[in-house]
KENUGU-141920 format. One record per atom (N, C-alpha, C): y, x negated, z negated; residue in one letter. Coordinates in steps of 0.05 Angstrom, whole numbers, padded with zeros to 5 digits, always signed. Each point is the difference from the previous one (the first is absolute). Layout:
BEGIN
YXZA ...
//
This chain:
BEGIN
-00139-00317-00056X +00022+00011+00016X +00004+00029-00006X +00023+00013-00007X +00009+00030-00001X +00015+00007+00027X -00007+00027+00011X +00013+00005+00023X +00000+00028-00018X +00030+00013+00016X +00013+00027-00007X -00011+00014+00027X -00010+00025+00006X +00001+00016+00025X +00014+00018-00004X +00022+00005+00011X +00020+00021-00001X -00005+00022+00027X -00006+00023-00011X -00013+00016+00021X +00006+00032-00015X +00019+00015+00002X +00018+00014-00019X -00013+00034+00002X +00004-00003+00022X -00013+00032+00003X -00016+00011+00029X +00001+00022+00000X -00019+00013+00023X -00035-00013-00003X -00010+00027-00006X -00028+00004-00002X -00024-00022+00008X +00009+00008+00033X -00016-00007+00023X +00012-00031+00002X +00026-00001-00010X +00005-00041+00008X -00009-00011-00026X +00002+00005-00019X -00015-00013-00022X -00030-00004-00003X -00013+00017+00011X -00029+00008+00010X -00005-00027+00020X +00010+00003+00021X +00006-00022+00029X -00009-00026-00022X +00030-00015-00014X +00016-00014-00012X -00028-00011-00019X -00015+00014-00013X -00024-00018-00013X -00014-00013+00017X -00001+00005+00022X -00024-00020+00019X +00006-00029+00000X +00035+00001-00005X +00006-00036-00002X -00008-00002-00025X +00000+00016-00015X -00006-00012-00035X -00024-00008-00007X -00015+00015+00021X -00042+00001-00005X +00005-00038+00014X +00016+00005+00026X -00008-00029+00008X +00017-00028-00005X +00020+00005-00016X -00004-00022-00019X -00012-00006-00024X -00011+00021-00015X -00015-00007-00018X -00038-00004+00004X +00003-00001+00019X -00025-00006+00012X +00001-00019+00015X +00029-00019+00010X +00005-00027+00011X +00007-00015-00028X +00014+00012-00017X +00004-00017-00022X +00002+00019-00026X -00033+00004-00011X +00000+00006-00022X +00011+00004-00032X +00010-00024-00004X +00017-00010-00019X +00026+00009-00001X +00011+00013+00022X +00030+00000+00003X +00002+00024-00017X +00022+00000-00016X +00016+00025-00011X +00009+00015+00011X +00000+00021+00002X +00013+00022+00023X +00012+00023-00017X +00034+00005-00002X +00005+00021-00014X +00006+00021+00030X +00005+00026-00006X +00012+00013+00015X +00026+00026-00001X +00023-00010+00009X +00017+00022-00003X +00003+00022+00015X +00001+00025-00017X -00011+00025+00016X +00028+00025-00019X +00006+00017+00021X +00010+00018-00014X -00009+00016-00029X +00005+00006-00016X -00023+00014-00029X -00012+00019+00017X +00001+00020+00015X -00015+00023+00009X -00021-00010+00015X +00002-00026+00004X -00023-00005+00020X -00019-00023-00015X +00008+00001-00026X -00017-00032-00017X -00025+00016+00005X -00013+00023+00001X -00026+00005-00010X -00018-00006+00030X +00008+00002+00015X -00008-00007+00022X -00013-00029-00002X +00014-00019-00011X -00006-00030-00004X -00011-00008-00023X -00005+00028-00028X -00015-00018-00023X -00030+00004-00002X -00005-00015-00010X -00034-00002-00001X -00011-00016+00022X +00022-00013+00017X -00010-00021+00011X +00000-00029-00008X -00024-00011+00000X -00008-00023-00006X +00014-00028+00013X +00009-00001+00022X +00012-00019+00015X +00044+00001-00013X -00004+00023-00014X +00040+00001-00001X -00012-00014-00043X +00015-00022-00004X +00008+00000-00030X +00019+00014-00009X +00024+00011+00009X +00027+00023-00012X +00004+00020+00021X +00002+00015-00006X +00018+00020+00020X +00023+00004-00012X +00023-00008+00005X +00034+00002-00007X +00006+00013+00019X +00024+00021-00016X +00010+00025+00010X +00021+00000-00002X +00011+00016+00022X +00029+00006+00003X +00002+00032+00005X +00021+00001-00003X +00010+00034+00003X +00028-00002+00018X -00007-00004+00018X +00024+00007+00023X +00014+00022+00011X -00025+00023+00005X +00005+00021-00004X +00020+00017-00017X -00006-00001-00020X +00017+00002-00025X +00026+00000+00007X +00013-00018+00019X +00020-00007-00002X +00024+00016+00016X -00016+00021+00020X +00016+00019+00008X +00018+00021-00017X -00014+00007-00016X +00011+00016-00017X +00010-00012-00025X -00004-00028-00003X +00012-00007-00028X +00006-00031+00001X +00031-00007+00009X +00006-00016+00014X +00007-00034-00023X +00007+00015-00021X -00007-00010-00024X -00031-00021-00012X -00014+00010+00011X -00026-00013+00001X -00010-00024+00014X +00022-00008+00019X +00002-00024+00020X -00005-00024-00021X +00009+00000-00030X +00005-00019-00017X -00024-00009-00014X -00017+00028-00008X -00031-00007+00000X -00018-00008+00013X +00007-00001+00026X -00014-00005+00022X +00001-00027+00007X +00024-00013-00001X +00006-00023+00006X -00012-00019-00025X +00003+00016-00033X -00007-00023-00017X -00043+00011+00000X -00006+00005+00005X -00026+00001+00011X -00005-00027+00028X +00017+00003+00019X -00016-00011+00012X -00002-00034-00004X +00038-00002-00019X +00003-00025+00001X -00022-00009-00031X -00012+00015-00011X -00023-00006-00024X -00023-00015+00021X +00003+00017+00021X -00030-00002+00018X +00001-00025+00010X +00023-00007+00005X +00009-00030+00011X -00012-00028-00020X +00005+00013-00016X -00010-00028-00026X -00025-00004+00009X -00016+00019+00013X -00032-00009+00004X -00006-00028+00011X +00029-00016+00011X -00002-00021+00021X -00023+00004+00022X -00004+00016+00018X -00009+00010+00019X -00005-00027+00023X -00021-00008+00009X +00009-00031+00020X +00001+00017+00021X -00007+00024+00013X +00007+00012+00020X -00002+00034-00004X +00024+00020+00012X +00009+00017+00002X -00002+00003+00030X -00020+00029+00000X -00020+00010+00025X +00021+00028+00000X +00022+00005+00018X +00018+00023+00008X -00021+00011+00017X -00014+00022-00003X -00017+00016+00020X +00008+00023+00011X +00030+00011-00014X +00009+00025+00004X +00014-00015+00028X +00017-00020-00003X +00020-00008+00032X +00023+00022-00002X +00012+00013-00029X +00021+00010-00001X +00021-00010-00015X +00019+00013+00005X +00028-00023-00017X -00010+00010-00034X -00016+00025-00003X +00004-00003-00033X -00017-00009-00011X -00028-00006+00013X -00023-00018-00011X +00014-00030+00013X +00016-00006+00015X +00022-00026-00002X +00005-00004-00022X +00017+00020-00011X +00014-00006-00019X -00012-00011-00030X -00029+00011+00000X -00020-00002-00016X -00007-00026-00008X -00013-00004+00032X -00015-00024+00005X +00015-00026-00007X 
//
């Protein structure tokens, strides 16, 4: 089974946001677990043993360079091919929605 956790930004909620990750891979070892995270915040999440990918987005980005919406979108729809059997929205906002 592959599950996506979509959990985008802020420090302290991505911090939170691994305790479900420790406890499903400690209810179901085997499972694949990628996680989507803003780029500024991948380092927060690598070198952990329980995530197989960290995939990134740059949302951010997008205030100042509105043009970039197009890379963003063909990123996430790459990420989509993963066939994901479940997509974990942890942010509960419309743009990790839009993600997820």
């Amino acid at each position: 089974m592959k599950i996506a956790i979509v959990k985008l930004s802020a420090l302290g909620d991505i911090v939170h946001a691994m305790v479900a990750l420790q406890f499903i891979k400690s209810s179901f070892p085997d499972i694949q677990i990628d996680w989507i995270v803003e780029d500024r915040f991948a380092g927060i999440l690598a070198n952990n043993p329980d995530i197989r990918s960290i995939l990134t987005v740059n949302l951010k980005s997008l205030k100042s360079n509105k043009a970039g919406i197009f890379q963003q979108i063909k990123a996430v729809c790459g990420y989509a091919k993963n066939n994901y059997d479940l997509v974990i929205d942890a942010q509960g906002l419309i743009k990790s929605a839009v993600i997820a």
